[in-house]
MIKESE-964246 format. One record per atom (N, C-alpha, C): y, x, z; residue in one letter. Coordinates in steps of 0.02 Angstrom, whole numbers, plus 50000, padded with zeros to 5 digits. Atoms other than C-alpha are relative to their C-alpha. Layout:
# residues N
YXZA/...
***
This chain:
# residues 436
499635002749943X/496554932350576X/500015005250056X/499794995949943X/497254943550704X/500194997950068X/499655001349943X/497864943250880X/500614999750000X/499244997750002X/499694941550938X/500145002250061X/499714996949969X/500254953951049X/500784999650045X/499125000649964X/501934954351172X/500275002349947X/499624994550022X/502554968451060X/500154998549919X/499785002850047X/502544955650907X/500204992649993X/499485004449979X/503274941950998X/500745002350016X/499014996649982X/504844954251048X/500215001449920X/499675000950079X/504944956450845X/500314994849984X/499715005450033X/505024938050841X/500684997850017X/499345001149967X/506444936550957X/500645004649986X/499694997650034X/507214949750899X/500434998249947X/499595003150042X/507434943150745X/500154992649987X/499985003949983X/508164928450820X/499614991850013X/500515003149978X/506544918050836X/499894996150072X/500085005849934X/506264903950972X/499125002050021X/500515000749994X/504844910251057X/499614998450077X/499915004349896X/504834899651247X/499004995549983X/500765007249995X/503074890951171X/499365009250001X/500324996350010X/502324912151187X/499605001450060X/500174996349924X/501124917351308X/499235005149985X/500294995850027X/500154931351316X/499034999249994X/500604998850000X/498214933751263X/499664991149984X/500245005050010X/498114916451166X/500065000349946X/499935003750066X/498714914851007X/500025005549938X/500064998250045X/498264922550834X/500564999649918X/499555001850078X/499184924850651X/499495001249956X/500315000950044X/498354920950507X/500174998849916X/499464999550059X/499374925250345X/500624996850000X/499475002449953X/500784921750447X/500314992350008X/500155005049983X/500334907350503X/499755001250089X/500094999849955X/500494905750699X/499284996250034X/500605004349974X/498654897850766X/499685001750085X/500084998949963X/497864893350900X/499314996150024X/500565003950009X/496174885150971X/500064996050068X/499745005449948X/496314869751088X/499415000650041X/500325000749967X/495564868951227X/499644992250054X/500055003149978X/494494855851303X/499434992149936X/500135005150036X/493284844251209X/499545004449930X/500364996750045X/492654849851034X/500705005549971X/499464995350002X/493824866951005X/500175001049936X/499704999050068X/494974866650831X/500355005850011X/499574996350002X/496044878550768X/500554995749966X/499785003750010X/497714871250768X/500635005049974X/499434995850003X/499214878950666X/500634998449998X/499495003849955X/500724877950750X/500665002849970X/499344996350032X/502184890850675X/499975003349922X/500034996450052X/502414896850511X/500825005849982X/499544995250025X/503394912750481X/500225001849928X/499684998950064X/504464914650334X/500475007350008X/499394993950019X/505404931650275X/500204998849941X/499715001550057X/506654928650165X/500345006749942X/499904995450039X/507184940350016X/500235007550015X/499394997049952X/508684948150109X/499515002950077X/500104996649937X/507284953650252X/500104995050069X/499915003249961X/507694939350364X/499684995650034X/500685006149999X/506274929350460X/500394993350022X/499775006549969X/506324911450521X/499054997750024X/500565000349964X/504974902650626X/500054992649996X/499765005749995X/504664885050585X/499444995050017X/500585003449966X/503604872050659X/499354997349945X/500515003450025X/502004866550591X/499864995349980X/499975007750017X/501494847950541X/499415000350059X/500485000849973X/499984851450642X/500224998950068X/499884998749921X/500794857950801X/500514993150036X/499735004749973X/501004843250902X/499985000450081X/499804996549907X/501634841351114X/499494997450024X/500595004849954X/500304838551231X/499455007849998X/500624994750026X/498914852951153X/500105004650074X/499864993249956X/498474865551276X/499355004049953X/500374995550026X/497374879651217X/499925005750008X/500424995549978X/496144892251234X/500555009150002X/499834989350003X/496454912151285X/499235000849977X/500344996950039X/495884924551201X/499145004150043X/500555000749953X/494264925351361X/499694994749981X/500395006750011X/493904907151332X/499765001549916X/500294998350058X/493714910451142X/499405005349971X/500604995450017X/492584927751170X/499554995550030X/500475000149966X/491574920151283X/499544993549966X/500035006050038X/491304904251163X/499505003149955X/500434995650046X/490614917551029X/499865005450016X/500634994949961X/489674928251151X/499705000449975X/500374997850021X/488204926251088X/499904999449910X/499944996550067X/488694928150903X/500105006849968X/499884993649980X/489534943050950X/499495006050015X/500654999449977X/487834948651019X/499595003149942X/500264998750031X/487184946450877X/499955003549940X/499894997450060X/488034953050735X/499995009850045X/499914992549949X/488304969050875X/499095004849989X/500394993550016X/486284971950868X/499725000649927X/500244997850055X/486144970450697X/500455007049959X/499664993950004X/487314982550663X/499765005450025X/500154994349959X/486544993550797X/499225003149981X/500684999450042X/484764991250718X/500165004949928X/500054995550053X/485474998750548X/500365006350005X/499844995549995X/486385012150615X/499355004850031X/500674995550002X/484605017950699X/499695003049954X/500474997450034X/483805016950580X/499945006249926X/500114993650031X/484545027650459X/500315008250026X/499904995349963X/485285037250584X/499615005750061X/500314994749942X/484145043750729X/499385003649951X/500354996850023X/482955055550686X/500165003849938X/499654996950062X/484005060450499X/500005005750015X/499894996050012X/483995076350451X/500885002649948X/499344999950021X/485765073650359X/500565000150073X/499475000649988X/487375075450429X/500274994350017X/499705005749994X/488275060050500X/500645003550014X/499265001850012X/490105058950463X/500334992150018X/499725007449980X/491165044850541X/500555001149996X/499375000050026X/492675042650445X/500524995250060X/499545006949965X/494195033550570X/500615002149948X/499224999850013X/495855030750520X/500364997350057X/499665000549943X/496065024750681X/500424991149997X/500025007349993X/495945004850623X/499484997150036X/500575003849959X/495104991350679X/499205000349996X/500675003350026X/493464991550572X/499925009150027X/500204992849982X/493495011150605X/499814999550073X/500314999549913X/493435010350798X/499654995650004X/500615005049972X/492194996350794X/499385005549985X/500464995850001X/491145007950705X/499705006750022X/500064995049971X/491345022450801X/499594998750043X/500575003049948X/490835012150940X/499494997550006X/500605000350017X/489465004850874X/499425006050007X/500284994450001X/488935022650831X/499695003150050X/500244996649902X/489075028451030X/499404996050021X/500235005249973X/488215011951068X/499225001449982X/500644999150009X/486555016650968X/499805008249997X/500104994449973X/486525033151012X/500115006349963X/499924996450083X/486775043250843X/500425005050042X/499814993950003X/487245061450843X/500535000149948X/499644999950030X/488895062650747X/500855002850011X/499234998449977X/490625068750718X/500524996949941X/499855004849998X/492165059850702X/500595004349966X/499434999650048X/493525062550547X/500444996750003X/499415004150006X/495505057750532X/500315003749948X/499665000750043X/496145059150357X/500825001450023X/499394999849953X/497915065450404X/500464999449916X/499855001750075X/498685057550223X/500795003350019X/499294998049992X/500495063150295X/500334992849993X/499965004950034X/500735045750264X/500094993050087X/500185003849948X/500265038650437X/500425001650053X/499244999749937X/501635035250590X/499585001750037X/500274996249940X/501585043950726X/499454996650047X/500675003849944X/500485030750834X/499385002249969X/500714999650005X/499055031450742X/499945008149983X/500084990550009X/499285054850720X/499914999750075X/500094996949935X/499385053950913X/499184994550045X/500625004649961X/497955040050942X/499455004749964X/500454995450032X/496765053050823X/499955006850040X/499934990649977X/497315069650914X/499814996650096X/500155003049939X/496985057751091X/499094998150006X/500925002050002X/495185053551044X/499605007249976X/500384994350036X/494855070250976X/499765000549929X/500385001150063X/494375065850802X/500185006449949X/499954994150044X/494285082850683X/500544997549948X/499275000450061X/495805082550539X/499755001249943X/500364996350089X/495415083150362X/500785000249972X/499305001250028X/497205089750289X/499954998149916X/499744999750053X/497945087050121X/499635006249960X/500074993250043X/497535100049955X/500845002450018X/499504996950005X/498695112149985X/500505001249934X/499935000350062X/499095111349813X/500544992149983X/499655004749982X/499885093849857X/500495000350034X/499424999349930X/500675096350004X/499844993550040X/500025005049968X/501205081750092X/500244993249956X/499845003350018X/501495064850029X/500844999149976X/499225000650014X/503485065850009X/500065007549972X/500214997250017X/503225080349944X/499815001349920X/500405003550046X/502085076249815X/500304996049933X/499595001350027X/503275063849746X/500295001749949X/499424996750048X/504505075149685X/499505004549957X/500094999750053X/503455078649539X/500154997349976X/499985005750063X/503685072249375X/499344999849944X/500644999650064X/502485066149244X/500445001049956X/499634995850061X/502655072049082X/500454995149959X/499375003150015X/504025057249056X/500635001050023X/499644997749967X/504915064749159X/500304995150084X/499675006249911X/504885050249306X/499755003650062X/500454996349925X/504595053649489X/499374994749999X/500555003450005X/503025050649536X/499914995750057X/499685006049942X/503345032849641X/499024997449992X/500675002649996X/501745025149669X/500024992450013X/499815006950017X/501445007249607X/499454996250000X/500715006650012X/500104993149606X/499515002449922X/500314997850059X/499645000449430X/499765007949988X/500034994349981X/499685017849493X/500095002850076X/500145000049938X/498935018149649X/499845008850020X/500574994150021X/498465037649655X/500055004550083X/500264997949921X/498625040249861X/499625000950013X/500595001749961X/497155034949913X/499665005149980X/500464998150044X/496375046149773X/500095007350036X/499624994949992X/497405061149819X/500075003650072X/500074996049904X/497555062950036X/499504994250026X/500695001449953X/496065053150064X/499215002149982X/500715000050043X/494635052149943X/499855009949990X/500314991249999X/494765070849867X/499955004450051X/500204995749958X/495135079050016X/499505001650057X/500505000749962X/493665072450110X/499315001649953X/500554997450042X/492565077849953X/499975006850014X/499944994950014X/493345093449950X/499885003950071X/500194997649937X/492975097950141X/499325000650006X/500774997649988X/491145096350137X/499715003649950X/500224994250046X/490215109250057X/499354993449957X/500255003550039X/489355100649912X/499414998250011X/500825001150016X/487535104749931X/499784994850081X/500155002449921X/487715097350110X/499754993349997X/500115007549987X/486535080050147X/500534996250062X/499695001549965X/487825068550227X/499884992449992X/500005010249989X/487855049850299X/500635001550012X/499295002449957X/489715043650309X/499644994450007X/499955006549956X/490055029350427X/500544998249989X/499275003950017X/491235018150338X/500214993450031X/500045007049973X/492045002250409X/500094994049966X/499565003850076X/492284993450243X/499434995550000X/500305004749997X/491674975750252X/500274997049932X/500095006450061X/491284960650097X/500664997949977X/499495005950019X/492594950850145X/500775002849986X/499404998350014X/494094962550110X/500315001949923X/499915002050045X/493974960749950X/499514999649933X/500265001050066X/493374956349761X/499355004250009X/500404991450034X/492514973249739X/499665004350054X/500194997749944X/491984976249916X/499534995650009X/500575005449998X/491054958949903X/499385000549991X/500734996650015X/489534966949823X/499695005950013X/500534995349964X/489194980749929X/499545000550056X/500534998749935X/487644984150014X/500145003950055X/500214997749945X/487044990450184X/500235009450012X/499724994650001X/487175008050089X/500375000249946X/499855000650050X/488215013449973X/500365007549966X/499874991949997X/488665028849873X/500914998749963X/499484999750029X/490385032749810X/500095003349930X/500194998150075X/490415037349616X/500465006049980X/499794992950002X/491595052549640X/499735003950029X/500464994549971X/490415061249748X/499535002549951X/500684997450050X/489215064549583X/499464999350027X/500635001349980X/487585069649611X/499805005150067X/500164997749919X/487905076149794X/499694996150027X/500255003549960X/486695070849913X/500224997150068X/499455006049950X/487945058149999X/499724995050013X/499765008450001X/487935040950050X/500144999850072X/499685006649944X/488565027750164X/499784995750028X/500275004649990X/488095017450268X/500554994550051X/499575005449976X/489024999350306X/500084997950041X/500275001449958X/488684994850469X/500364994150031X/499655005149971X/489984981650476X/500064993749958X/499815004150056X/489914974050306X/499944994350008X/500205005249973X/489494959150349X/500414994350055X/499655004449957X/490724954850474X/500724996849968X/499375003750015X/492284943950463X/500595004150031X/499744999249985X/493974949550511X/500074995150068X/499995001949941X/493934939350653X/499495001750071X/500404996349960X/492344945450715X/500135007350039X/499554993149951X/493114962450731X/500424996950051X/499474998649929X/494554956650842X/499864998450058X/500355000449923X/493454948650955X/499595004750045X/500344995549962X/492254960750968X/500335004550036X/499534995349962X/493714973151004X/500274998850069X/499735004849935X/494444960451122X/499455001650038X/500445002249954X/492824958551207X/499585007050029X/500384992449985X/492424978151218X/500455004550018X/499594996349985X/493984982451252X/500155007849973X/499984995650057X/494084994751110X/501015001350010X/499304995250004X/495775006751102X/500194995349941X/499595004650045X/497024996150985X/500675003749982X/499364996050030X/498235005550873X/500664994350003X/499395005949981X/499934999950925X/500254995949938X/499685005050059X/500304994450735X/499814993249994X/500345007249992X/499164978550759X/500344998450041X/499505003149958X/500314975650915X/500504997949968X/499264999250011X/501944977050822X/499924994449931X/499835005950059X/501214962550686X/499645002149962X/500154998250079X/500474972250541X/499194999750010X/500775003049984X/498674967450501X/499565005949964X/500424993150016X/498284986650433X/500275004950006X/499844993149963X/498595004650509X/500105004849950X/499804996150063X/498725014250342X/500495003949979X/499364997550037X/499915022250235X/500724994450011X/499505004949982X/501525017350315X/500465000849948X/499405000250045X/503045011250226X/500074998849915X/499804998050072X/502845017850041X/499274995349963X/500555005250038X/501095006349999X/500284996149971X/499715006250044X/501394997449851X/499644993450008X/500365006349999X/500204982949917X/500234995950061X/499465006049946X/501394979050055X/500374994749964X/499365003750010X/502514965950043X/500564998850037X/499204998849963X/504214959850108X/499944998450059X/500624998749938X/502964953750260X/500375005250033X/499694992849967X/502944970650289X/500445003750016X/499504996250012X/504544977350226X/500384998750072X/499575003749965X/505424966250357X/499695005850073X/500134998349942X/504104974450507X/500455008150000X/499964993050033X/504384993050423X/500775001050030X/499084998149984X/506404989350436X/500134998750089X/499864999349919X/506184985750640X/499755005250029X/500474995249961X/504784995750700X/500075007849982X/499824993750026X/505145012550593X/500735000049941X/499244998650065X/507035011750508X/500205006949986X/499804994250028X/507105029950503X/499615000449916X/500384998250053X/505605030250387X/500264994549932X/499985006150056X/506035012750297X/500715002449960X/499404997150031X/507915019950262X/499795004949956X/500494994850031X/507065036850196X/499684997349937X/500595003550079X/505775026850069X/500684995749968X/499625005150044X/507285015850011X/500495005049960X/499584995850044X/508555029749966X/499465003949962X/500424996450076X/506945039049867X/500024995349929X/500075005850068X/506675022449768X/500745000449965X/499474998350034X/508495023049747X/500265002649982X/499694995250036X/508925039549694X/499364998849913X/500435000150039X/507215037749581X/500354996249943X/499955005650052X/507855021849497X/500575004249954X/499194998050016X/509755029849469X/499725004249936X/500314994750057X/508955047549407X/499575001349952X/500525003350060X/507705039949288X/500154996149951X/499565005050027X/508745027249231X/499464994349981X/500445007049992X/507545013149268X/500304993649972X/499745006850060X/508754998149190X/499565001849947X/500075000550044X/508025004449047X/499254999049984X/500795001949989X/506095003549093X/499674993850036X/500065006449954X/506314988249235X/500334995449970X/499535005349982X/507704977149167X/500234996550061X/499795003749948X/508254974349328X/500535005850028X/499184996349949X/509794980049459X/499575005850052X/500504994449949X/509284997249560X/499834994350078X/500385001749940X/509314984649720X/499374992749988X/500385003250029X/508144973149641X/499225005749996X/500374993849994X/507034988949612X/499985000250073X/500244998649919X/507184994549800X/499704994850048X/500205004449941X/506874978949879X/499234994449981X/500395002250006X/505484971449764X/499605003849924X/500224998450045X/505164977349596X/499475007250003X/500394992350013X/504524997349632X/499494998950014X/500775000349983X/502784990449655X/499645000449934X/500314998450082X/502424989849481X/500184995549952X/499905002250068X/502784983449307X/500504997549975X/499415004350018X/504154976549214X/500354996450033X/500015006949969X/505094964949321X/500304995249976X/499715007250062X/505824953849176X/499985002249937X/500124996750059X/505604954349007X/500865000149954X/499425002750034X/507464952948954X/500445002250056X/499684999049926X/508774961349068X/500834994950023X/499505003049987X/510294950349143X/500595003049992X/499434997950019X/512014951749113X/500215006750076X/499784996549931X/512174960049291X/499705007750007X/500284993750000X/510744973149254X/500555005049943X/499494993650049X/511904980549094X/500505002550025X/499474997950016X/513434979349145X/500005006450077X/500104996349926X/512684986949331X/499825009649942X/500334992750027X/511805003049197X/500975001649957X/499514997350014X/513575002849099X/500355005050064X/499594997349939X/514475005549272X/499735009750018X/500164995949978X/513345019349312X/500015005449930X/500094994650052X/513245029749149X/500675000249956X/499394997150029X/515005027949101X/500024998449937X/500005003050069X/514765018348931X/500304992550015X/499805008350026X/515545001648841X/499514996850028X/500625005849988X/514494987948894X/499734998549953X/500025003550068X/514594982348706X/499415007749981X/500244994850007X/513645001448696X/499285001050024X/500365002149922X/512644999248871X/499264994849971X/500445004650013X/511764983548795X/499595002149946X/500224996350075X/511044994148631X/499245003550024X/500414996149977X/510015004448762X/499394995550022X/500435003949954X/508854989948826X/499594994949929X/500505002250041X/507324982948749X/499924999649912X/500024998950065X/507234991748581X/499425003049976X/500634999049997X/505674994248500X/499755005449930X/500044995550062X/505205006948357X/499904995649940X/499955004350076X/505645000048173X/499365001849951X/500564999550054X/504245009848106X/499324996850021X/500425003949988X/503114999948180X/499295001350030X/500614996449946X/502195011348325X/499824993750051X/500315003449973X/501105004448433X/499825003850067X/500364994949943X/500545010148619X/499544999150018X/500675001749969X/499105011148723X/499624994450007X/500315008249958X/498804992248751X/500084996849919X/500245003650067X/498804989948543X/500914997249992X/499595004350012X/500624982648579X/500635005149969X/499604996050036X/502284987748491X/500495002250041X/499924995149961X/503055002448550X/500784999350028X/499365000449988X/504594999448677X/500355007249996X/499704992549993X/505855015348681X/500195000150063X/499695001549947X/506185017548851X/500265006450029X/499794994649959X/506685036748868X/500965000049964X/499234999650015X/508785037648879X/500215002749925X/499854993250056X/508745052748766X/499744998749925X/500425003550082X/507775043448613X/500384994649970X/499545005650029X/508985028048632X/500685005249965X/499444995750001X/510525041848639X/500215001349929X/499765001150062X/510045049148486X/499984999449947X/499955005550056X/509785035248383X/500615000149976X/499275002550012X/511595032148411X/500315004849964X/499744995750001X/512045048448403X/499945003049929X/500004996850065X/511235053448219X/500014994249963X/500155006150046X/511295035548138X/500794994850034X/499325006349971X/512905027448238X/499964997150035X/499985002849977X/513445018148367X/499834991750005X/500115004650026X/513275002548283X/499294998749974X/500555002450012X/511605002748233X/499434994950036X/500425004949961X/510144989348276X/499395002849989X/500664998750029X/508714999748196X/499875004750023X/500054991049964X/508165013148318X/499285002049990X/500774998049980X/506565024648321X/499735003650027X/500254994449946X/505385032448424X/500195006750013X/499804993050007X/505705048748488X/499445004949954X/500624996250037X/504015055048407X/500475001349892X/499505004150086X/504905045348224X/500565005549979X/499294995850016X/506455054948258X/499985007549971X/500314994050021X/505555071348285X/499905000549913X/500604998050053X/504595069048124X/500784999549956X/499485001350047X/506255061548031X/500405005949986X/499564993449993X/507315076348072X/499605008449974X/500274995250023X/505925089748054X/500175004050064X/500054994549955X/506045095648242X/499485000550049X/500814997349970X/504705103948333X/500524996650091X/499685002349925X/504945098348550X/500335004450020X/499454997549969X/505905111848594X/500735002449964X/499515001549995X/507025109948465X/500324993450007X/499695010149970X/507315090148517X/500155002950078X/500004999849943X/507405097848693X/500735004749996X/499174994650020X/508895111248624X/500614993249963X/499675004850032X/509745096248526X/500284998350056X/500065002249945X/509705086248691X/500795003250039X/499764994649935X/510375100848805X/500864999549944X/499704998450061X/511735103348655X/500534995250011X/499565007650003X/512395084848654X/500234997750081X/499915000749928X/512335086048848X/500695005950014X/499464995349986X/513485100448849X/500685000249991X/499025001950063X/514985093848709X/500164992750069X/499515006749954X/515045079748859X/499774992549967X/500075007850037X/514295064648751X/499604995650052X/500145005049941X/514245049448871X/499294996849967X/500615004050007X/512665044148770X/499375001950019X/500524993849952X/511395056548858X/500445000250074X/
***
């Protein structure tokens, strides 16, 4: 549960939202869910608006069952001051374990920000018990300008990219050895791995004893639930690393109060609605939530990430790996996996349109599976999904055929080594054949 800000009440109005019931430094969202805590008597939380974004990007704001006339309710003062001394408390236990493995250490302290919430609590914490330390910003290329100029405003040291990467857009325009771009998906998460994780390995000199100061609490998820106080990270090997949690323990609500109540620096993206400062735009763990903030608050960048997805889909020829329409892809599918098992009349005749084939031709290319009876990674039977394998099926066995096979099959059938299937290819591309 977060705060709500002016600067994500002018979103709401914006996008034509009724918002005459707003006032500032009271009311919270809670998986967009408008709340609020009544004042007077024994204090509920009462939820009053629920925000909907609809497919198309479009919000609506619609009343609650709860939110009834009469309620008045608490600001966001009456609520700290309510859990003062909770606040208090989780503050010196926190401050107790940062002593203790902090003062006196002979290691290194590292205090990772990104310049979120759980990061600047812990910074501050850090100041608060007195610890000797210096203060890291991951610069993923990835992150809008607020939070590059709130890092270079606090002073926090830069850890860049492998040069060897570059920058995130960048990066991209590789291909794996299927020849796709490399889009990054719920199943192939490999950011995080890439401009955060390695390059903060690869900056400290190995033999070096180091404490990071992470802000990664229980409750943010599954797999975060079972970490302790310290904790090591399992790509560091057997460097003498670790971590220490100093927040784990707290709730997302606890942060915003404490922030509230310490008056902690607040990255404007928590103003503008979004409930994490991160990798803007291209995170495949956003949703249309997001997509919707992404298309007000940054449309240069959100335009930008939509024509990549959409040249990606075109020049890959994704109908044939998604079953779905390229704007189906841009607006929900590029997060990861299949997005139907069977493609609609609209996805073929949309891949005919674009590749210049019969439809009756068009439909040949989509969910065909090797006759000899390969199998892939997951034990299951092997779909064909590269253009050039459906192509030429057609192309050495007929248009008419129903019995296609792998490109590996074909290789072996024909007796050609990969670069002559890669000369064949180039060959059948050259005479003009609309089936490549």
């Amino acid at each position: 549960m977060q705060p709500i800000f002016k600067e994500y009440a002018r979103f709401l109005h914006d996008n034509g939202c009724d918002i005459s019931w707003f006032q500032e430094r009271t009311y919270w969202l809670d998986h967009n869910i408008v709340k609020a805590f009544t004042r007077g008597g024994e204090q509920r939380l009462v939820s009053l608006y629920k925000i909907v974004v609809s497919d198309d990007l479009t919000v609506a704001l619609t009343k609650h069952k709860q939110n009834v006339d009469g309620l008045q309710f608490e600001s966001w003062d009456e609520t700290i001051a309510r859990f003062r001394p909770h606040l208090k408390s989780i503050e010196r236990d926190s401050i107790d374990l940062l002593r203790q493995y902090g003062i006196g250490t002979k290691r290194k302290i590292v205090n990772t920000n990104s310049t979120g919430k759980d990061s600047m609590v812990v910074t501050h914490l850090a100041k608060k018990a007195g610890l000797n330390f210096e203060t890291y910003f991951n610069v993923t290329t990835l992150d809008v300008a607020e939070s590059n100029r709130m890092a270079k405003r606090n002073g926090f040291k830069h850890i860049l990219p492998n040069p060897e990467y570059g920058g995130f857009y960048k990066y991209i325009q590789r291909y794996d050895g299927g020849g796709n771009q490399m889009i990054p998906s719920r199943l192939n998460r490999f950011c995080c791995n890439y401009f955060k994780e390695s390059p903060t390995i690869d900056y400290f000199p190995n033999d070096e004893s180091l404490i990071f100061l992470f802000g990664m609490r229980n409750q943010e998820s599954v797999r975060r639930s079972g970490y302790k106080d310290i904790w090591k990270n399992e790509k560091w090997g057997e460097r003498d690393w670790i971590a220490l949690l100093p927040i784990r323990q707290w709730s997302e609500f606890d942060v915003w109060l404490y922030v509230l109540s310490e008056d902690i620096e607040v990255n404007d993206k928590y103003r503008y609605g979004y409930d994490r400062v991160g990798c803007g735009i291209a995170c495949p763990n956003y949703t249309k939530y997001t997509w919707v903030l992404d298309k007000y608050w940054y449309p240069y960048l959100f335009d930008r990430w939509r024509n990549i997805l959409r040249n990606d889909f075109i020049n890959n020829n994704k109908w044939l790996i998604m079953n779905c329409t390229v704007d189906e892809y841009v607006t929900k599918a590029w997060t990861g996996g299949v997005y139907r098992d069977c493609p609609t009349e609209e996805v073929v005749s949309e891949f005919s349109q674009y590749s210049g084939l019969d439809i009756s031709i068009a439909r040949k290319y989509f969910n065909r599976y090797c006759a000899n009876g390969c199998i892939n990674k997951r034990r299951q039977p092997l779909r064909i999904k590269d253009r050039n394998a459906l192509a030429m099926n057609m192309k050495m066995f007929g248009r008419n055929i129903n019995r296609f096979l792998c490109k590996k099959c074909l290789m072996k059938e024909f007796g050609w080594s990969k670069s002559q299937w890669n000369e064949k290819v180039d060959e059948f591309k050259a005479q003009g054949c609309q089936l490549f």
